[in-house]
C-alpha positions, -999 to +999 in steps of 0.1 A: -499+351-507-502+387-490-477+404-512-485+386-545-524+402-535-503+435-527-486+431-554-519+428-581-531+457-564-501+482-569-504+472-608-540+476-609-538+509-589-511+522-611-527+508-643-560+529-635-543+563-629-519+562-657-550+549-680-569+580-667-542+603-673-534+591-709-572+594-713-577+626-704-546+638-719-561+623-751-598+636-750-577+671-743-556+668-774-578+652-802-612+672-790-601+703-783-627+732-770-633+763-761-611+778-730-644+776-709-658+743-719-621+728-714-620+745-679-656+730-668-647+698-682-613+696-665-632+700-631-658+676-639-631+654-645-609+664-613-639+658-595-647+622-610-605+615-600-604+628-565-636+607-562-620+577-574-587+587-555-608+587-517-624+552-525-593+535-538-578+548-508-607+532-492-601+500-502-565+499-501-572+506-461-591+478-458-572+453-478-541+466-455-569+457-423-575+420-436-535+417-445-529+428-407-557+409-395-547+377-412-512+385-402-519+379-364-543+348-366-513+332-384-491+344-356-511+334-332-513+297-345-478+296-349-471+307-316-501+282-303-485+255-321-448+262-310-462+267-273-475+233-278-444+217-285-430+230-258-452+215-236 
């Protein structure tokens, strides 16, 4: 169940990044402007990416912290149950 969420999340993740680039490739390429316009909008735009970068690193960290998190309860019931058996 953790690596099929994983999983979703790599192809979303790489689905938004290669959409943006092909995006701004394209606005680039079928609107072109003057040298000045093209470098303002190009650092509005790195802006808006690095912005978008930090908070789906943001959540990628915390999905990773409920993966790990989830991880040990279900150790830990295993290795309640198993101590159980023991007994």
């Amino acid at each position: 169940m953790i690596k099929m969420a994983n999983d979703n999340d790599t192809n979303f993740t790489s689905g938004f990044i290669i959409g943006g680039i092909l995006g701004l490739v394209g606005g680039l390429v079928f609107a072109p402007r003057p040298g000045e316009e093209t470098r303002a909008i190009l650092t509005e735009a790195s802006n808006e990416w690095r912005e978008k970068a930090k908070d789906l690193t943001e959540f990628a960290k915390e999905r990773i912290i409920e993966a790990t998190n989830e991880g040990k309860r279900v150790a830990d019931t295993l290795r309640e149950e198993f101590e159980e058996k023991e007994d």
